[in-house]
C-alpha positions in Angstrom: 112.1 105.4 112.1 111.4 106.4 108.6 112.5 103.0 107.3 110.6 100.9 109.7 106.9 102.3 108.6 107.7 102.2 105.1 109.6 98.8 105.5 106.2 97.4 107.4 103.7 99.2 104.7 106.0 97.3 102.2 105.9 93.9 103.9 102.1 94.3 104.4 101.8 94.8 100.2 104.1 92.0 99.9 101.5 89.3 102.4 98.3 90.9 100.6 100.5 90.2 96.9 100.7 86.7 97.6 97.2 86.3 99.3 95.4 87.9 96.0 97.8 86.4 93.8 96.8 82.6 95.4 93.1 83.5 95.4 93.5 84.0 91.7 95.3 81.5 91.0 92.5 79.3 92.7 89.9 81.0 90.7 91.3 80.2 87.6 92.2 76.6 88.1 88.5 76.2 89.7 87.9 77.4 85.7 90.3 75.3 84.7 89.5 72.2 86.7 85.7 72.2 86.9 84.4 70.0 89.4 87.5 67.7 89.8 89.0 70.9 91.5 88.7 69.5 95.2 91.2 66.6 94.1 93.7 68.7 92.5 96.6 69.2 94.8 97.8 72.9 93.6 94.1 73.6 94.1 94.2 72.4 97.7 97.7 74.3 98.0 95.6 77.6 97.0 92.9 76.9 99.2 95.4 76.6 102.6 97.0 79.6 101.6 94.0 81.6 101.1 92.1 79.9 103.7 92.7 82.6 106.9 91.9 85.7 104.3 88.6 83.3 103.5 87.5 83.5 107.0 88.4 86.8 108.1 85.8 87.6 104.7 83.1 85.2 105.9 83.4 86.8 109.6 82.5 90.7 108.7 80.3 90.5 105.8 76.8 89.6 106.0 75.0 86.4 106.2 72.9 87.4 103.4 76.2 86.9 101.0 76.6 83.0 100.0 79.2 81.4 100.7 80.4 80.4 96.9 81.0 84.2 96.9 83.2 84.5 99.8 86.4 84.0 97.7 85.1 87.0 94.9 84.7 89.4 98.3 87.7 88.7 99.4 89.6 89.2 96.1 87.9 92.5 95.8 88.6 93.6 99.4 92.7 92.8 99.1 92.3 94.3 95.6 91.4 97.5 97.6 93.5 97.1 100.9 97.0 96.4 98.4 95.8 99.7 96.8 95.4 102.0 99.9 98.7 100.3 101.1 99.9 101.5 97.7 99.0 105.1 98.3 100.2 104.7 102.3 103.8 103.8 101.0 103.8 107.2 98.6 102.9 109.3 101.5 105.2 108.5 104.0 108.3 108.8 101.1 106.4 112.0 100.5 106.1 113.0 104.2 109.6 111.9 104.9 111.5 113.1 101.6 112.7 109.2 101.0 113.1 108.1 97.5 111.3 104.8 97.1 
């Protein structure tokens, strides 16, 4: 049992990894690209991977926030979730006495 919660806290990091990983690589080829992005297929590639973490953002934050801001939100919020899955992990090896 102890190696199913850390092996799911793990594969959770690893999901949020690639999600925050994609949504900077987007950000930085939207730099990159300038306004020729939206033709640019590894842009497009970015923006289907990042796409459900977009709209999960847009669905529990305010309307007030525009919509170009979205993708900065939702950076900061995996930023934050990868983190706190971070500490999870250490505490169940702590709890548990598991080396990981």
């Amino acid at each position: 049992m102890v190696q199913f919660d850390v092996f799911l806290v793990r594969a959770l990091r690893a999901v949020v990894e690639v999600a925050v990983l994609a949504l900077l690589g987007q950000g930085l080829l939207a730099v990159l690209a300038g306004k020729a992005r939206q033709q640019n297929f590894v842009y497009q590639l970015f923006q289907v991977v990042t796409r459900p973490v977009v709209r999960a953002v847009r669905f529990i934050t305010p309307r007030f926030i525009l919509d170009r801001h979205i993708p900065l939100v939702s950076f900061f919020l995996l930023l934050w979730l990868w983190l706190t899955l971070a500490f999870v992990k250490r505490f169940l090896c702590a709890l548990h006495g598991v080396n990981c």
